[in-house]
PDB file of N, CA, C and O in Angstrom:
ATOM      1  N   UNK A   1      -0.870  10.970   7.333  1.00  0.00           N
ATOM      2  CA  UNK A   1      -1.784  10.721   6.255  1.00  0.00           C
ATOM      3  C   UNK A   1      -2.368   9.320   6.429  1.00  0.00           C
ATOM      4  O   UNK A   1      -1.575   8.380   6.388  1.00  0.00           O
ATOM      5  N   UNK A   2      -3.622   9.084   6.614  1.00  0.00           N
ATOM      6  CA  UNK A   2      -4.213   7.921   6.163  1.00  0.00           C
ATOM      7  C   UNK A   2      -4.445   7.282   4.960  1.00  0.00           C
ATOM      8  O   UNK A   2      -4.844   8.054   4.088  1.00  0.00           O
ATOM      9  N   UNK A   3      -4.355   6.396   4.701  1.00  0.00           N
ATOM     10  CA  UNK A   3      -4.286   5.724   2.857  1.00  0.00           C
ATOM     11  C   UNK A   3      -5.416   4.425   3.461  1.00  0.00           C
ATOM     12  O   UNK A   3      -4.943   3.646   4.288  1.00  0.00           O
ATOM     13  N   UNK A   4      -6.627   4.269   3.098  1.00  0.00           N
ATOM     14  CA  UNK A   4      -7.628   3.291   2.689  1.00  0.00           C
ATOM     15  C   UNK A   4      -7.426   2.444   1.808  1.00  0.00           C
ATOM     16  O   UNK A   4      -7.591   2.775   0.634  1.00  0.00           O
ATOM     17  N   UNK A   5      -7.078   1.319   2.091  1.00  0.00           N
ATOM     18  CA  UNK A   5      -7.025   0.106   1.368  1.00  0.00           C
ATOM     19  C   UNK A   5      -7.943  -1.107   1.552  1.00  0.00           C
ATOM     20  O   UNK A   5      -7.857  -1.997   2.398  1.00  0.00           O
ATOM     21  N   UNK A   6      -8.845  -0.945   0.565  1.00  0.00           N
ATOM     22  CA  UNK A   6     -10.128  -1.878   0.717  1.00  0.00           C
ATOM     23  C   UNK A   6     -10.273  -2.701  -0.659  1.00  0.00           C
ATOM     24  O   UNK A   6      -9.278  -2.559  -1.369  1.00  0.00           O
ATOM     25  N   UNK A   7     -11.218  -3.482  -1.177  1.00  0.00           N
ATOM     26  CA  UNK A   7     -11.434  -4.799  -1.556  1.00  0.00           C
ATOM     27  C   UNK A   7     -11.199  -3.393  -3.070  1.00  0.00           C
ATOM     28  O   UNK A   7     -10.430  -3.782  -3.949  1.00  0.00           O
ATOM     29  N   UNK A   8     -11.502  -2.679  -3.180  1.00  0.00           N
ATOM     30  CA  UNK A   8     -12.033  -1.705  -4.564  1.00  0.00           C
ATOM     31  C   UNK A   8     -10.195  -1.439  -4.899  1.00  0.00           C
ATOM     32  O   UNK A   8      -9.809  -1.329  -6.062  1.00  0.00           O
ATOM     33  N   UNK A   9      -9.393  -1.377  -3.928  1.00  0.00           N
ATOM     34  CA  UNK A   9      -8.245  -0.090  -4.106  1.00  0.00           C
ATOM     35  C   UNK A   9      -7.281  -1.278  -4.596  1.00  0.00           C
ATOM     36  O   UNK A   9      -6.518  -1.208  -5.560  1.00  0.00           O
ATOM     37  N   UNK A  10      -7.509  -2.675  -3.521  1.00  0.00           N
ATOM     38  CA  UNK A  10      -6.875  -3.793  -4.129  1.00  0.00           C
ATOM     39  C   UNK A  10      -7.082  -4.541  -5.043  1.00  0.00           C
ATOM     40  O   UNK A  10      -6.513  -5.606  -5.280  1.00  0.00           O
ATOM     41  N   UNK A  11      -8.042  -3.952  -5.707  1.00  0.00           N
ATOM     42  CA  UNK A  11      -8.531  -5.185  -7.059  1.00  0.00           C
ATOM     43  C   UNK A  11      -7.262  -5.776  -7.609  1.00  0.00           C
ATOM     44  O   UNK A  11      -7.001  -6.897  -7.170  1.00  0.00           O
ATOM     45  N   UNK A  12      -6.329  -5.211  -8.565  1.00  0.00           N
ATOM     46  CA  UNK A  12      -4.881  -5.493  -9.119  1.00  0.00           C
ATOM     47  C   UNK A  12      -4.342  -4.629  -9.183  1.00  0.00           C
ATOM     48  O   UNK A  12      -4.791  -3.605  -8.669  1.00  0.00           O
ATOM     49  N   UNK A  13      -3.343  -4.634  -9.724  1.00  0.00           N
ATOM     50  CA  UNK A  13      -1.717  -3.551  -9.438  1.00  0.00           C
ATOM     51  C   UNK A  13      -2.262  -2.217 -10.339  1.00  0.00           C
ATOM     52  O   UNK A  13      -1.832  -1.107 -10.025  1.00  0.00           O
ATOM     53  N   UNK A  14      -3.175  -2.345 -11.416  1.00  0.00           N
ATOM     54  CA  UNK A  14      -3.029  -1.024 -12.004  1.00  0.00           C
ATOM     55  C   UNK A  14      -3.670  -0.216 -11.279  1.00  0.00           C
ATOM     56  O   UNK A  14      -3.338   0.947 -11.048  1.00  0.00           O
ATOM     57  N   UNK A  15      -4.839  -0.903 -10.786  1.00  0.00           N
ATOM     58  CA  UNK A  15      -5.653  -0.331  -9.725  1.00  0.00           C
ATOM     59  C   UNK A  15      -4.847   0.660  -8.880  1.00  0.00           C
ATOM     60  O   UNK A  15      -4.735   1.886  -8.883  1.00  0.00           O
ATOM     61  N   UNK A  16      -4.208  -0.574  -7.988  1.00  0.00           N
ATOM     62  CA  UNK A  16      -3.587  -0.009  -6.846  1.00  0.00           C
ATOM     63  C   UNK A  16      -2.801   0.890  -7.068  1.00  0.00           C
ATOM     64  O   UNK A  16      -3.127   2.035  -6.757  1.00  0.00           O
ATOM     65  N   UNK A  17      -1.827   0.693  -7.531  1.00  0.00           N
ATOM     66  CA  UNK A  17      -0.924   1.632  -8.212  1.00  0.00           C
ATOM     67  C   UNK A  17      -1.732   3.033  -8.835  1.00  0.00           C
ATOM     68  O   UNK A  17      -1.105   4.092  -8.841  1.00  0.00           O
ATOM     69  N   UNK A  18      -2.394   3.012  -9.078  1.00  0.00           N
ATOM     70  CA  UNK A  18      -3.254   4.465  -9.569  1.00  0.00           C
ATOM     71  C   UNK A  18      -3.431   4.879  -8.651  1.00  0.00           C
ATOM     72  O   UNK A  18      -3.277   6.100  -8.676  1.00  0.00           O
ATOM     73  N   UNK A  19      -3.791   4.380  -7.444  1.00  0.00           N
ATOM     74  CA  UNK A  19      -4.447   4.818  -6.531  1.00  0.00           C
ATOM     75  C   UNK A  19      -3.393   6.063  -5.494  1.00  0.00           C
ATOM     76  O   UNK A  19      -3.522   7.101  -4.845  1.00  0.00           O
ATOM     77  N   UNK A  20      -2.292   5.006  -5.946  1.00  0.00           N
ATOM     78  CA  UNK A  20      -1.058   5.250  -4.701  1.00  0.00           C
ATOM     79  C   UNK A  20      -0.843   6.760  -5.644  1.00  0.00           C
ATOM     80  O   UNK A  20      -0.740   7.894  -5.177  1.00  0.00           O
ATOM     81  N   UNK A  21      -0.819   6.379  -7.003  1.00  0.00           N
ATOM     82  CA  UNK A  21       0.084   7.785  -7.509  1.00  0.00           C
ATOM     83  C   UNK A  21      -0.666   9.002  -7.243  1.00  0.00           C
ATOM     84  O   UNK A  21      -0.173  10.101  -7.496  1.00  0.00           O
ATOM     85  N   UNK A  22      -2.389   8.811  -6.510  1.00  0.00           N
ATOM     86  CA  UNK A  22      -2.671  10.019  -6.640  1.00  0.00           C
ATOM     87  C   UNK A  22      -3.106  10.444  -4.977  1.00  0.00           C
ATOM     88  O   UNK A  22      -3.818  11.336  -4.516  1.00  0.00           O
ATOM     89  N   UNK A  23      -2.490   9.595  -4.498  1.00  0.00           N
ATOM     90  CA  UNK A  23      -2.651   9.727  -2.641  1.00  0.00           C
ATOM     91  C   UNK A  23      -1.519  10.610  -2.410  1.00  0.00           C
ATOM     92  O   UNK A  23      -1.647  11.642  -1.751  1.00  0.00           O
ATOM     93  N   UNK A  24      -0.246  10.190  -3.007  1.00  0.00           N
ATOM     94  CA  UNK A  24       1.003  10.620  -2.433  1.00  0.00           C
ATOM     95  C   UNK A  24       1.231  11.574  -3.917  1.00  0.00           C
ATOM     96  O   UNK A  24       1.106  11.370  -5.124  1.00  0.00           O
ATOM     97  N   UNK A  25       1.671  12.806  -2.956  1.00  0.00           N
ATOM     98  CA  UNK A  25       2.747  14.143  -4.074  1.00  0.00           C
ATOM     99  C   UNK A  25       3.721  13.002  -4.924  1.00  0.00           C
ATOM    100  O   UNK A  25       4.168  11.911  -4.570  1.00  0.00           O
ATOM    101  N   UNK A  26       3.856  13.900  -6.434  1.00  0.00           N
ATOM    102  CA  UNK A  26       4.895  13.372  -7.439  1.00  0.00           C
ATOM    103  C   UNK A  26       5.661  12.244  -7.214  1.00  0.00           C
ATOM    104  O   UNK A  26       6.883  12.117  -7.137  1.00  0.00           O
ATOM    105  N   UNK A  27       4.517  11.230  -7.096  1.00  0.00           N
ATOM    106  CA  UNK A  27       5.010   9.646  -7.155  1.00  0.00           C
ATOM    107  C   UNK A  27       3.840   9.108  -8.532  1.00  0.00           C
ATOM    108  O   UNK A  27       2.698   9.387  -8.894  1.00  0.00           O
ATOM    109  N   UNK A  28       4.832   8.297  -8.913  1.00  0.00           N
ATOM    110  CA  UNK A  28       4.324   7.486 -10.399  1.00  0.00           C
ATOM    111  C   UNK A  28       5.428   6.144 -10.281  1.00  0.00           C
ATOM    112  O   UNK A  28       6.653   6.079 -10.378  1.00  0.00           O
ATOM    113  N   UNK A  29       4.391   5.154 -10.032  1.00  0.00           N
ATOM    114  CA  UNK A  29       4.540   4.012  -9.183  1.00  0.00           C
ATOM    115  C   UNK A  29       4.527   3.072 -11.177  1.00  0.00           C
ATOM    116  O   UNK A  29       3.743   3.313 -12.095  1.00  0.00           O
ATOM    117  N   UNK A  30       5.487   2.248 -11.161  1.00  0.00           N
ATOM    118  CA  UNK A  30       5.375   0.964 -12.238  1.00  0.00           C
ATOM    119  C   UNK A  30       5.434  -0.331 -12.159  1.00  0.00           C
ATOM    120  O   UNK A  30       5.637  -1.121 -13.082  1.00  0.00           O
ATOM    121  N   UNK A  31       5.177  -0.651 -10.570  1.00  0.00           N
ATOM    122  CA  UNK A  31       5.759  -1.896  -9.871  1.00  0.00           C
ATOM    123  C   UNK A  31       5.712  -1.751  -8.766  1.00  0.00           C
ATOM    124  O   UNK A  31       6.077  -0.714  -8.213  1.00  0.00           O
ATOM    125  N   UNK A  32       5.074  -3.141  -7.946  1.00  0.00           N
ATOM    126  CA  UNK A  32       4.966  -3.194  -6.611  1.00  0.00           C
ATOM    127  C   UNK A  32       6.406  -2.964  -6.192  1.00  0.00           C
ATOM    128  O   UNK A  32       6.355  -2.899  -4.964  1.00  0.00           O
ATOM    129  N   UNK A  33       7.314  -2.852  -6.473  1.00  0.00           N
ATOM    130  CA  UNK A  33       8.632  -2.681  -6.343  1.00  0.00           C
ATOM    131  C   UNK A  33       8.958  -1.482  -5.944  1.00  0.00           C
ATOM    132  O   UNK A  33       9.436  -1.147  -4.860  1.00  0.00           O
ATOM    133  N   UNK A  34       8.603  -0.656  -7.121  1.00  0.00           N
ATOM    134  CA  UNK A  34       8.885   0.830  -6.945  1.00  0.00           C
ATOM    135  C   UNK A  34       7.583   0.943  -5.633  1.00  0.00           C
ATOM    136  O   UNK A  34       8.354   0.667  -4.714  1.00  0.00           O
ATOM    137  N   UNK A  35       6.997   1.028  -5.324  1.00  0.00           N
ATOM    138  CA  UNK A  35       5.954   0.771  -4.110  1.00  0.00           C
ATOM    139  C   UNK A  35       6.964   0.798  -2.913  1.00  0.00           C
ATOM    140  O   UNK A  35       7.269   1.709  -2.143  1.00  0.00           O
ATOM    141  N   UNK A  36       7.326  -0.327  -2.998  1.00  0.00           N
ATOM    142  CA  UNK A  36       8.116  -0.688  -1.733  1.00  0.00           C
ATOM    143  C   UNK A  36       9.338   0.337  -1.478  1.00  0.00           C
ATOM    144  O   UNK A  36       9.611   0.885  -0.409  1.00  0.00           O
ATOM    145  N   UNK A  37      10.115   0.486  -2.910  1.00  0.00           N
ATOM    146  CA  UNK A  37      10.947   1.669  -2.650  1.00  0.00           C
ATOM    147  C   UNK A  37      10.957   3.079  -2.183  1.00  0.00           C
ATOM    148  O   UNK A  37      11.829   3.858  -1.798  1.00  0.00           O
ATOM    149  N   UNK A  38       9.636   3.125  -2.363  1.00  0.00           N
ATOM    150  CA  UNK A  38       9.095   4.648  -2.506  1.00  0.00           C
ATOM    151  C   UNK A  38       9.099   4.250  -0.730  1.00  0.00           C
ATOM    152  O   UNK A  38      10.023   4.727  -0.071  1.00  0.00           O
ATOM    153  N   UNK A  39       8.316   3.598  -0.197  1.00  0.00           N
ATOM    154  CA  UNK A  39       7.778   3.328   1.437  1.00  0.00           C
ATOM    155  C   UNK A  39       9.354   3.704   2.400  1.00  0.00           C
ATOM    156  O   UNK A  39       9.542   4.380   3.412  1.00  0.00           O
ATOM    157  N   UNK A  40      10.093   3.066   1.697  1.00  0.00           N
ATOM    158  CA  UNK A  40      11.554   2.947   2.012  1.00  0.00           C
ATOM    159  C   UNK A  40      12.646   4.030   2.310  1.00  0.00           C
ATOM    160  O   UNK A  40      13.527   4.072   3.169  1.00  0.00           O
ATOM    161  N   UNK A  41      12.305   4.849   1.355  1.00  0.00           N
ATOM    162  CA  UNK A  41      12.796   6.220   1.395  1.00  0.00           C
ATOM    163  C   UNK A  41      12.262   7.651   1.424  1.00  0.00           C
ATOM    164  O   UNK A  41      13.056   8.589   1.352  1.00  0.00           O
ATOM    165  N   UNK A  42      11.340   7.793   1.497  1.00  0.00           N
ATOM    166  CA  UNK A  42       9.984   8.747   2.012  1.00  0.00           C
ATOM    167  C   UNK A  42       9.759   8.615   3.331  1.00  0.00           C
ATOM    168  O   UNK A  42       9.638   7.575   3.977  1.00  0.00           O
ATOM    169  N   UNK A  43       9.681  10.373   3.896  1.00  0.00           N
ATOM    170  CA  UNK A  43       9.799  10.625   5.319  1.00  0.00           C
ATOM    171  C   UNK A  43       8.335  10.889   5.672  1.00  0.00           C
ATOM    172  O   UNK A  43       8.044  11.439   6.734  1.00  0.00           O
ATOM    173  N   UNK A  44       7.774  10.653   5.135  1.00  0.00           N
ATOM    174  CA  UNK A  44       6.234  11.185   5.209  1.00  0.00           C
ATOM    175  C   UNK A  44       5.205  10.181   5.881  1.00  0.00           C
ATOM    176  O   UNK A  44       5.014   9.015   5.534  1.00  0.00           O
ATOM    177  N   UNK A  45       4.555  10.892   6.954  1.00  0.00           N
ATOM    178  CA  UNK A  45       4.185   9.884   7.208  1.00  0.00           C
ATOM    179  C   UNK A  45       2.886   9.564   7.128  1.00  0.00           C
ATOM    180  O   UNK A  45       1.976  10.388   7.224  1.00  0.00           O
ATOM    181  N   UNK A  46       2.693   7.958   6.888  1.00  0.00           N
ATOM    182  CA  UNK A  46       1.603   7.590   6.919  1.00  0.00           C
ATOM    183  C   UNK A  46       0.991   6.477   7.146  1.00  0.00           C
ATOM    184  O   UNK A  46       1.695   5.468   7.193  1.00  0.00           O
ATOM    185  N   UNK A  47      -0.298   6.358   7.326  1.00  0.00           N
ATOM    186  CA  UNK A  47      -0.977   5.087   8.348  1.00  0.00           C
ATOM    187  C   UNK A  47      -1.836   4.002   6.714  1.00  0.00           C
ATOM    188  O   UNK A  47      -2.633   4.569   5.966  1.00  0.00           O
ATOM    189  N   UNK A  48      -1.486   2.719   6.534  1.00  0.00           N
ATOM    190  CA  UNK A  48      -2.167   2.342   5.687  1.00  0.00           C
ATOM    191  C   UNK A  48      -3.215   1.326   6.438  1.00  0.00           C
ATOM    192  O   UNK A  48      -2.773   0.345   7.036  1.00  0.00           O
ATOM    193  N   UNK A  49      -4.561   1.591   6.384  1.00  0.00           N
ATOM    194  CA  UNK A  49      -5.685   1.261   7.078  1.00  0.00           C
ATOM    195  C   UNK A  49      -6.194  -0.102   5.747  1.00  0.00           C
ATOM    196  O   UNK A  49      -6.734   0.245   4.697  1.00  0.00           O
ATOM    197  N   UNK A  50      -5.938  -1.377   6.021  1.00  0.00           N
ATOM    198  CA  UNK A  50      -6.925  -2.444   5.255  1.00  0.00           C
ATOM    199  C   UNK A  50      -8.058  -3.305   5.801  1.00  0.00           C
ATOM    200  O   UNK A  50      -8.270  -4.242   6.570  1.00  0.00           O
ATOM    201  N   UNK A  51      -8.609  -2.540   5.049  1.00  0.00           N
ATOM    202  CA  UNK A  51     -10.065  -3.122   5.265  1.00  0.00           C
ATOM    203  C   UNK A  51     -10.861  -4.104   3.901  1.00  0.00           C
ATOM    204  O   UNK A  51     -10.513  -4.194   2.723  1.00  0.00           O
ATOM    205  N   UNK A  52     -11.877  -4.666   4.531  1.00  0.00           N
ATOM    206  CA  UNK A  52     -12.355  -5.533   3.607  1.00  0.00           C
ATOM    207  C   UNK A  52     -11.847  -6.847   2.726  1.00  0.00           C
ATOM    208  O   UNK A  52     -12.361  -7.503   1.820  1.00  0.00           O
ATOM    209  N   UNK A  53     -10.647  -6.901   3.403  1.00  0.00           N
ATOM    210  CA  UNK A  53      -9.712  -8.237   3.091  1.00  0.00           C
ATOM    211  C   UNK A  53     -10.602  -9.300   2.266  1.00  0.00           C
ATOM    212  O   UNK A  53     -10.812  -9.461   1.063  1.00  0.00           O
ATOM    213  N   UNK A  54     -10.968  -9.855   3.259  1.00  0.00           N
ATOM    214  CA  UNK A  54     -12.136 -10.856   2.959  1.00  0.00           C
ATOM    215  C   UNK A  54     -12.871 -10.772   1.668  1.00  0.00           C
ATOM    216  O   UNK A  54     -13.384 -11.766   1.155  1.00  0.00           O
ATOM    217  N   UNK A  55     -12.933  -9.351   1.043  1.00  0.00           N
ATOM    218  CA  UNK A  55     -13.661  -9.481  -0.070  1.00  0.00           C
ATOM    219  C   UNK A  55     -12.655  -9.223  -1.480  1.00  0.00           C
ATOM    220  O   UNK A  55     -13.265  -9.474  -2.520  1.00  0.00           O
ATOM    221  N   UNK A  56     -11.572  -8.876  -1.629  1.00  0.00           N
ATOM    222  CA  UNK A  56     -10.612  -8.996  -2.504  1.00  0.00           C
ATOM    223  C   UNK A  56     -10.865 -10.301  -3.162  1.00  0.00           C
ATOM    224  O   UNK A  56     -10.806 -11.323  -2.478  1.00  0.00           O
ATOM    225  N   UNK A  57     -11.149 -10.362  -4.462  1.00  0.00           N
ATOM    226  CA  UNK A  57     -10.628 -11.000  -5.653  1.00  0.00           C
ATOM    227  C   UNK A  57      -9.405 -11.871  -5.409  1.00  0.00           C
ATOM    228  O   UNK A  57      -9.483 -13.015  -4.962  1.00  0.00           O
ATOM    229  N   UNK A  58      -8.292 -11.268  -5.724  1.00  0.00           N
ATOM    230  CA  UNK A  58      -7.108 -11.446  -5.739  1.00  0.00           C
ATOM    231  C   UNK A  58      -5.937 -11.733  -4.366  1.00  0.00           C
ATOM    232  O   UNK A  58      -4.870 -11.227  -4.020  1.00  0.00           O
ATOM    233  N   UNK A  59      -6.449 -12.362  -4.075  1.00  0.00           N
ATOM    234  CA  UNK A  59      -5.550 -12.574  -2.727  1.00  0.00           C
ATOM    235  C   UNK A  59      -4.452 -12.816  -2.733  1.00  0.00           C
ATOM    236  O   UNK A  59      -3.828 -12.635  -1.688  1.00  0.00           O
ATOM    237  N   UNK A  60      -3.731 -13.349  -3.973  1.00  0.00           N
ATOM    238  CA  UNK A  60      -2.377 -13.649  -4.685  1.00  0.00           C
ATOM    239  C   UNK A  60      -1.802 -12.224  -4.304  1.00  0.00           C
ATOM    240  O   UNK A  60      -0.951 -12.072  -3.427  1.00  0.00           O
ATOM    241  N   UNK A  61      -2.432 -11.047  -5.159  1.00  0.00           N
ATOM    242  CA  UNK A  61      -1.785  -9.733  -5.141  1.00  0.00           C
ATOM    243  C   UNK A  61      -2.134  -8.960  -3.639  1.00  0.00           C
ATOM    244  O   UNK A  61      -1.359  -8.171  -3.099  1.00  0.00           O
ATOM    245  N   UNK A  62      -3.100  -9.251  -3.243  1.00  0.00           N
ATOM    246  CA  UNK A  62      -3.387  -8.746  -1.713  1.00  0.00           C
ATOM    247  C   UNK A  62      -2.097  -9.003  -0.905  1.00  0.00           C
ATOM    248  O   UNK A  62      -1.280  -8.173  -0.508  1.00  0.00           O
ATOM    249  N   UNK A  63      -2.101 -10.278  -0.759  1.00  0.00           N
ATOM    250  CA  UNK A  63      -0.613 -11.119  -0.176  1.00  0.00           C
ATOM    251  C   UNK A  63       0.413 -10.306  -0.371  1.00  0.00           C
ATOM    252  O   UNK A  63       1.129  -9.754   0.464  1.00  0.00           O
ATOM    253  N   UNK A  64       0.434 -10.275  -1.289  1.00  0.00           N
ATOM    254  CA  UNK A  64       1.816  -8.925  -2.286  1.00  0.00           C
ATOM    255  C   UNK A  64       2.015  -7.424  -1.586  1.00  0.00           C
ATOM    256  O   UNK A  64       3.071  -6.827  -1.377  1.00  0.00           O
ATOM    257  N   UNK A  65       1.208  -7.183  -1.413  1.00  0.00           N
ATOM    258  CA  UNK A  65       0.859  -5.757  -1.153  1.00  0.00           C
ATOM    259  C   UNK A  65       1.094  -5.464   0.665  1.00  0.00           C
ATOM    260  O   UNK A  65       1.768  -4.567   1.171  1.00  0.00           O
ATOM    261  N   UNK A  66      -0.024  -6.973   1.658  1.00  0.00           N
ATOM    262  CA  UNK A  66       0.408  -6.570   2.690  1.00  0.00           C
ATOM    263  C   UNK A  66       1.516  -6.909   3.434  1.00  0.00           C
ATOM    264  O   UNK A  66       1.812  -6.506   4.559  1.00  0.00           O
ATOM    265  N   UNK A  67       2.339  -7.985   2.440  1.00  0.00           N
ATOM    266  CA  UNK A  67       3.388  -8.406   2.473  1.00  0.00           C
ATOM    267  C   UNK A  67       4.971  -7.083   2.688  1.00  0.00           C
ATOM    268  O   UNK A  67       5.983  -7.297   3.354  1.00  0.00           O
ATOM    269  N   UNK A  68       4.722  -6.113   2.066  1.00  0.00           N
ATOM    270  CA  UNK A  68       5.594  -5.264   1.406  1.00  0.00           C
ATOM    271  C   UNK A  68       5.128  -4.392   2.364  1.00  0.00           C
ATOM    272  O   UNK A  68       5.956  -3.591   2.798  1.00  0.00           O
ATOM    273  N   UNK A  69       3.627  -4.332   2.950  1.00  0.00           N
ATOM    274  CA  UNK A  69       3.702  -3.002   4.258  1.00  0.00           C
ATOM    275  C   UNK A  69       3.449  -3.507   5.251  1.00  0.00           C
ATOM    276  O   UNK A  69       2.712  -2.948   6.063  1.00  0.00           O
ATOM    277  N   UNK A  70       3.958  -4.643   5.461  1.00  0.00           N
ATOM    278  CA  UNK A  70       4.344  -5.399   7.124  1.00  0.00           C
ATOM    279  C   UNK A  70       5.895  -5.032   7.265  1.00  0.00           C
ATOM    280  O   UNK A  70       6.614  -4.595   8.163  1.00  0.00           O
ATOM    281  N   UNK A  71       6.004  -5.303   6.351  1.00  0.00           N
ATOM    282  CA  UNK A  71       7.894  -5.282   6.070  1.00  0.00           C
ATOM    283  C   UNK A  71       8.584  -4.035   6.145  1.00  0.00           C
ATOM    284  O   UNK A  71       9.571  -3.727   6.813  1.00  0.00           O
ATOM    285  N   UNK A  72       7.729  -3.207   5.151  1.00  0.00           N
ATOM    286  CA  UNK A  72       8.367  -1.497   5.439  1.00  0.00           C
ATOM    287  C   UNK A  72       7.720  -0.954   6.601  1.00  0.00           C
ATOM    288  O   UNK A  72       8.070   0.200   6.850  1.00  0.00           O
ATOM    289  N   UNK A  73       6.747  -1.533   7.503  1.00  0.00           N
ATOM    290  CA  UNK A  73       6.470  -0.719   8.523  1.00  0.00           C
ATOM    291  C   UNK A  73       7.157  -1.313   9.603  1.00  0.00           C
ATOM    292  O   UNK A  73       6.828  -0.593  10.545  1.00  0.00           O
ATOM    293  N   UNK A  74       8.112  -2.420  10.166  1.00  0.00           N
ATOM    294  CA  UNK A  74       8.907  -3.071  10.789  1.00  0.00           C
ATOM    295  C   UNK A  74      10.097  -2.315  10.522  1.00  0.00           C
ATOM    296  O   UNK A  74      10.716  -2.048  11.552  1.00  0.00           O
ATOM    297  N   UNK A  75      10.451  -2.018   9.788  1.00  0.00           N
ATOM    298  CA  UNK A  75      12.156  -1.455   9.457  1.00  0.00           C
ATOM    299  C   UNK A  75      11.899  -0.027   9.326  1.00  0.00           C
ATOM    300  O   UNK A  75      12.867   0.728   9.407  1.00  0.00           O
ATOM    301  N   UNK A  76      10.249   0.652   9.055  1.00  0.00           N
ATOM    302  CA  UNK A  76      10.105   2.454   9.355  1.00  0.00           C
ATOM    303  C   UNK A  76       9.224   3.019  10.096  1.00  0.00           C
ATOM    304  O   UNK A  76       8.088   2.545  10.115  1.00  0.00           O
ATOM    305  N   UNK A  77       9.498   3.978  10.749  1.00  0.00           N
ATOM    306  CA  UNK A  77       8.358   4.289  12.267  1.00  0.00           C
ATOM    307  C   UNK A  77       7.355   5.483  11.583  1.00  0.00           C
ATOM    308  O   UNK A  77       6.531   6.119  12.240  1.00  0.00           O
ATOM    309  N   UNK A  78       7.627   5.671   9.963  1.00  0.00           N
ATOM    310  CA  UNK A  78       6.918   6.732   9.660  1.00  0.00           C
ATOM    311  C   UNK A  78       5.920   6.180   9.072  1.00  0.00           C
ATOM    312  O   UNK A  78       4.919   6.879   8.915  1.00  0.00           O
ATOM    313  N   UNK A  79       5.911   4.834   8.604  1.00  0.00           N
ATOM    314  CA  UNK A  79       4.833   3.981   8.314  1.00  0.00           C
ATOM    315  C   UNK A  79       4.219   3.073   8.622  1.00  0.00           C
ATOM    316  O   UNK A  79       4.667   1.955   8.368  1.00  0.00           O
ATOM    317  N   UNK A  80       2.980   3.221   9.275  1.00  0.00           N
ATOM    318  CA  UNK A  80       2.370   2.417   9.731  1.00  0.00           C
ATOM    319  C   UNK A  80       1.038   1.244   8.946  1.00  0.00           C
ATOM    320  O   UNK A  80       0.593   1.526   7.833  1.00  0.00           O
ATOM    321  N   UNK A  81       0.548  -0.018   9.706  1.00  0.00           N
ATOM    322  CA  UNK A  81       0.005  -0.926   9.350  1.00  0.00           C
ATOM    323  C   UNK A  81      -1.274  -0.945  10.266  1.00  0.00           C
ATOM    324  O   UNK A  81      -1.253  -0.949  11.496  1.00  0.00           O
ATOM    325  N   UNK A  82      -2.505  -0.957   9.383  1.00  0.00           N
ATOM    326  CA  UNK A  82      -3.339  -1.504  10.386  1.00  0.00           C
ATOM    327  C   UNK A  82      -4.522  -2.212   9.451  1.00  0.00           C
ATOM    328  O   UNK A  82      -4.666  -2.021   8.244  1.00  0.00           O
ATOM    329  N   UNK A  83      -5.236  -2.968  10.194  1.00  0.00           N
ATOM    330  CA  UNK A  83      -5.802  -3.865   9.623  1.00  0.00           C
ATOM    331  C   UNK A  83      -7.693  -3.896  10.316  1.00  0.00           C
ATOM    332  O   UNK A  83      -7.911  -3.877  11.527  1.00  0.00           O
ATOM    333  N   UNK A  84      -8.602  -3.935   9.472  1.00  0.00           N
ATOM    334  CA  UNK A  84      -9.823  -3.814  10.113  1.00  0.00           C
ATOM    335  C   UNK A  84     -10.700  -5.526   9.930  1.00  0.00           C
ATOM    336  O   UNK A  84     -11.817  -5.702  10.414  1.00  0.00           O
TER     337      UNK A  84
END
């Protein structure tokens, strides 16, 4: 599965988080936390593609976000990182 993460998907967490709950089957995300957990224990795989960095708002929460899928894609081979 590919997941698009661009300047729109990263605006802030409710955003994102909406986004995630309706990419991935019966996940309902309340925290970049539960995010990370979910990445952690889910066999499913998938490629998260970020693009448009540069134009994010929020780079505080951007930071956050590619922080947490550098990390779960280092420790899982079912999730991958890529960056445009």
């Amino acid at each position: 599965m590919l997941v698009l993460l661009d300047d729109i998907k990263i605006r802030d967490e409710g955003t994102f988080l909406a986004y995630i709950d309706t990419t991935f089957k019966d996940v309902k995300l309340n925290s970049l936390e539960d995010f990370r957990e979910f990445l952690l224990r889910t066999n499913e795989k998938a490629e998260f593609i970020v693009s448009d960095y540069e134009t994010i708002a929020d780079k505080s929460f951007a930071a956050k976000v590619l922080a947490i899928l550098m990390d779960v894609s280092y420790i899982r081979e079912n999730i991958k990182l890529s960056q445009m």
